[in-house]
N, C-alpha and C positions, 0 to 999 in steps of 0.2 A: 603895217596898217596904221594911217592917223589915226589921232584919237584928240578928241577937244572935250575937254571937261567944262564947259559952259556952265553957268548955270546950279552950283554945285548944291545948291542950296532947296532947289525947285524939284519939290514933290507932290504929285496927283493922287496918291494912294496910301500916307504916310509912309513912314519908313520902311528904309529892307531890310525884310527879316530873311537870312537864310535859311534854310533845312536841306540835310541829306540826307538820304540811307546809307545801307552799308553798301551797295557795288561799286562807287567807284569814289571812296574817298581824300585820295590825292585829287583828281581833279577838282572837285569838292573847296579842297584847301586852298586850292590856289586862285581858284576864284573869288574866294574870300578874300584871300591877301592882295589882289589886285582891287578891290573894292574898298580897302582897307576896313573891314570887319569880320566879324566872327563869327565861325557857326552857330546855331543858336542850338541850345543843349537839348536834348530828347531823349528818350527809351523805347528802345526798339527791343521785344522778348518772342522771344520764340516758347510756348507752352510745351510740354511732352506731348500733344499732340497735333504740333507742327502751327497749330495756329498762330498768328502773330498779333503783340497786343504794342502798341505806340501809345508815349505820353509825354505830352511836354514840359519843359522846367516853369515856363514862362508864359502869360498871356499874349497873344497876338493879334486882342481885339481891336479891330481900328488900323492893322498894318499891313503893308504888301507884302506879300510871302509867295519865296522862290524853294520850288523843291528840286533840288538836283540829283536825279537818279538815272543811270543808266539801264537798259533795260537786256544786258546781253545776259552768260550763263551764271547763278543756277535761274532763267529765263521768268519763271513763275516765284519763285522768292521775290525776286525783284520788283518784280510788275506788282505783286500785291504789296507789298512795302511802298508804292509808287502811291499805290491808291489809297493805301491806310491813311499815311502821313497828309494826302488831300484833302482825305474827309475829317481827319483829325484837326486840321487846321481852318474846315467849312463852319464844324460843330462850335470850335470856336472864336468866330466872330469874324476872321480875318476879314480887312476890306477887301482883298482883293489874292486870288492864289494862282500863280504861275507855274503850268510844273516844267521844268527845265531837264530835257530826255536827251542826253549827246548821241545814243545811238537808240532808237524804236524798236522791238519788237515786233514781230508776225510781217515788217513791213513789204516781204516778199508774196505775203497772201494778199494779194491788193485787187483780185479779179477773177473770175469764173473762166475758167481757161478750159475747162472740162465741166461734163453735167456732176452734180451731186456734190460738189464740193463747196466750203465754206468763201466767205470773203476776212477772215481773221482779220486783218490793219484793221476795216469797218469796223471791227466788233471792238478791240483794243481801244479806239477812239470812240467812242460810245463810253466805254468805263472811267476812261478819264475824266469827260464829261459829267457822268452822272456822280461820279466821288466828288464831284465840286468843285474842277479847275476850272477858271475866268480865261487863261489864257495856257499856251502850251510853247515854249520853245525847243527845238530840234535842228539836228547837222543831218546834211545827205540824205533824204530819203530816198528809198530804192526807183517808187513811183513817186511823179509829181500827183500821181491824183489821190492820193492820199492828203494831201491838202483839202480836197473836196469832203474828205471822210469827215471832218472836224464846222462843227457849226459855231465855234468858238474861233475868237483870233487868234494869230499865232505867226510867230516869226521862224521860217526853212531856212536858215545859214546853210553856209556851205564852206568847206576849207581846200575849194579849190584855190581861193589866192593863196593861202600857208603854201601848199606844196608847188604852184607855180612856180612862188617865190624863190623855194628851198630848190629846184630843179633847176631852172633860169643861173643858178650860182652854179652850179653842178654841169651843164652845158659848153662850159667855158674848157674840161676836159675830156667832154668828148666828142667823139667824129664820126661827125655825119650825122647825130641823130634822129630818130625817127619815132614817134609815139603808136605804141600797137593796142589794140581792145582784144579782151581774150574775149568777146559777146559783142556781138551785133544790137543787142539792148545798150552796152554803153558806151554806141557807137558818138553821138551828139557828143555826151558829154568828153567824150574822147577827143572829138571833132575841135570842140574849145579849150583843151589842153597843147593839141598840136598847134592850132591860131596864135595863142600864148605866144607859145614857144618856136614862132614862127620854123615848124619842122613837118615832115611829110607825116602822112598816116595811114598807117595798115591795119586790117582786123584779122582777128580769128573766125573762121564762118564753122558752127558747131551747131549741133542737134541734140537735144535733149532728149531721151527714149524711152524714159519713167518717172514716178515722183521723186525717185530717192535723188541723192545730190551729184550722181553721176552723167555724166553729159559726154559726147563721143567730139574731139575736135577733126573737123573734117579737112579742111583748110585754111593756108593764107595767102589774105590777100592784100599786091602790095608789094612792098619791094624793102626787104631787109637783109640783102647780103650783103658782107665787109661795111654793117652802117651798125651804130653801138643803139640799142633799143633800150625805150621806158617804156614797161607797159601798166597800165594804168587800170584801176576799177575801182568801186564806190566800197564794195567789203569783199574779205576771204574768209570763206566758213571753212570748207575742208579742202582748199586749196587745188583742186581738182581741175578747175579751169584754170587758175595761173603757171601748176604744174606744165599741162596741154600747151599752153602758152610757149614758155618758156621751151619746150620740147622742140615745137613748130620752128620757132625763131631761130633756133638753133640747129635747125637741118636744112633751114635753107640760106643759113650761113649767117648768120648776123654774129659780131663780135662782143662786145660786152652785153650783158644786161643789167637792167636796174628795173625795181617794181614800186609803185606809187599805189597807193591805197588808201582810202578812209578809216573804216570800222574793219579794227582786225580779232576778227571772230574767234578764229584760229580754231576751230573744233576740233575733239579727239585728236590724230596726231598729224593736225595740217602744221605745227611747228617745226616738226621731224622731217617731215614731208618736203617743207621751201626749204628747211635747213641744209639739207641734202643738194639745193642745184647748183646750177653754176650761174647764180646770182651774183654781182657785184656788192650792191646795198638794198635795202628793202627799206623804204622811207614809209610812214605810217602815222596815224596820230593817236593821243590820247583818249578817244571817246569811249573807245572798252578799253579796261586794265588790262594787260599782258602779265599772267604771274613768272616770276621769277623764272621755275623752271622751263618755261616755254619759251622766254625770253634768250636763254642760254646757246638754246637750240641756232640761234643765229650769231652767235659771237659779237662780232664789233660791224656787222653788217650792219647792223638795226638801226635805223633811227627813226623816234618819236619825237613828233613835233606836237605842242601841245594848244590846245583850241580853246587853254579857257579867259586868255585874255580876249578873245572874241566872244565870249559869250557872256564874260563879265561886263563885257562895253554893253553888249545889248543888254542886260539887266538894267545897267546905270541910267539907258536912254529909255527903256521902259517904263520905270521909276518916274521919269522926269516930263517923258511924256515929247521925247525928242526922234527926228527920222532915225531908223535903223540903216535904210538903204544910204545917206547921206555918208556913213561910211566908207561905202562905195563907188562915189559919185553918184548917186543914180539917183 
């Protein structure tokens, strides 16, 4: 990705102040380090009865303030830590608060799919709002209209160029390839990874039969015998549909596989679960932590690519008050 540091000088909103929580501190750091500054120091306490109390070292009256928090498991820890440090930084003066979310919460509740049910992302985005973010940056949402939820600006990245990139180099040994969707939902975006990667495309066609996270893969469609398959999606929670996937792909003959992914969720024992196939490599990125032990589970398969030089550019052009999409040509 280019990157032009113009300008270096030129701020709209005084300085950057960073803030993290605890979920996903490596990221955190490195964002900082490509920014070249430092977290800025806080207390985050958890009471004996689970309430959380935030406080910070420093005044940030007058400055632009980025909160960097991921919002995956333990789900509501997070998300209130998200919003504490918001209001914590509203109460104090800040000109202006960003919260910077790599991956969202609830963002699969984004719609009334059946009676009696909630719209959750709605409601999540509402909280953000009301704790006192000015602006919100985020990677992959699940829905685009989740966009709409938010009456605040905000910048959707996206790390489809990262794994483009890392694939397009990866392409060079293998044959035939062919890009597959385990869901007819990320068929589009699927659509624009095959373009890329100037290669064919086939889906999973499955039905979902309850709330819970199980889904029946019914078939594919497409053409993946003796051709080496990526198969791609935005996150894997309990690995259920990739599993499905990779099952399908493999009976009706397709030779290597490889799995591309966003936000890896990994819930309960979806680590054990991919660890298990007959996966080549499983490329993925930083936006949720992977802890060690689960990390294991895939040996030297695994690789993370990490999202926070992009997100640190978009801090720095936020900051300054410069296009984001110019990144991109766009």
């Amino acid at each position: 990705m280019p990157v032009s540091r113009t300008h270096p000088d030129r701020m709209m909103y005084g300085h950057i102040r960073l803030y993290a929580g605890s979920a996903c501190p490596e990221l955190a750091q490195k964002i900082a380090k490509y920014l070249k500054l430092s977290l800025c120091e806080r207390d985050i306490i958890e009471f004996p009865n689970e309430n959380l109390f935030v406080k910070l070292h420093a005044s940030v009256r007058g400055q632009d303030c980025y909160v960097i928090q991921t919002t995956s498991t333990p789900v509501h820890r997070n998300l209130m830590e998200l919003l504490i440090l918001i209001q914590t930084l509203r109460l104090d003066s800040a000109s202006r608060i960003t919260a910077v979310i790599p991956y969202l919460c609830y963002a699969r509740s984004d719609k009334k799919d059946q009676p009696r049910v909630p719209i959750t992302a709605r409601l999540v985005a509402d909280m953000i709002e009301v704790a006192g973010a000015d602006r919100y940056i985020t990677m992959d949402l699940h829905a685009g209209q989740i966009q709409g939820f938010f009456t605040i600006p905000g910048d959707v990245m996206t790390s489809f160029h990262i794994l483009v990139s890392t694939l397009k180099k990866k392409m060079v040994n293998m044959y035939q390839p062919v890009v597959v969707t385990p869901d007819l939902g990320f068929a589009k975006k699927a659509r624009n990874f095959a373009e890329r990667m100037n290669t064919p495309l086939a889906f999973i066609e499955k039905r979902r039969s309850s709330n819970d996270a199980n889904a029946e893969a019914l078939s594919l469609i497409g053409d993946v015998k003796d051709r080496d398959v990526v198969i791609v999606d935005d996150e894997v929670d309990t690995g259920g549909s990739m599993t499905q996937a990779v099952l399908a792909c493999k009976a009706h003959g397709a030779r290597r596989i490889y799995m591309a992914f966003v936000h890896p969720i990994l819930s309960r024992d979806a680590a054990e679960r991919l660890g298990s196939l007959p996966v080549d490599e499983f490329i993925t990125t930083d936006t949720v932590p992977i802890p060690t032990a689960k990390s294991a589970r895939f040996g030297d398969r695994l690789t993370v690519l990490s999202v926070s030089d992009l997100l640190a550019e978009v801090i720095l052009r936020a900051n300054q008050g410069r296009s984001v999409g110019a990144l991109f040509n766009e």
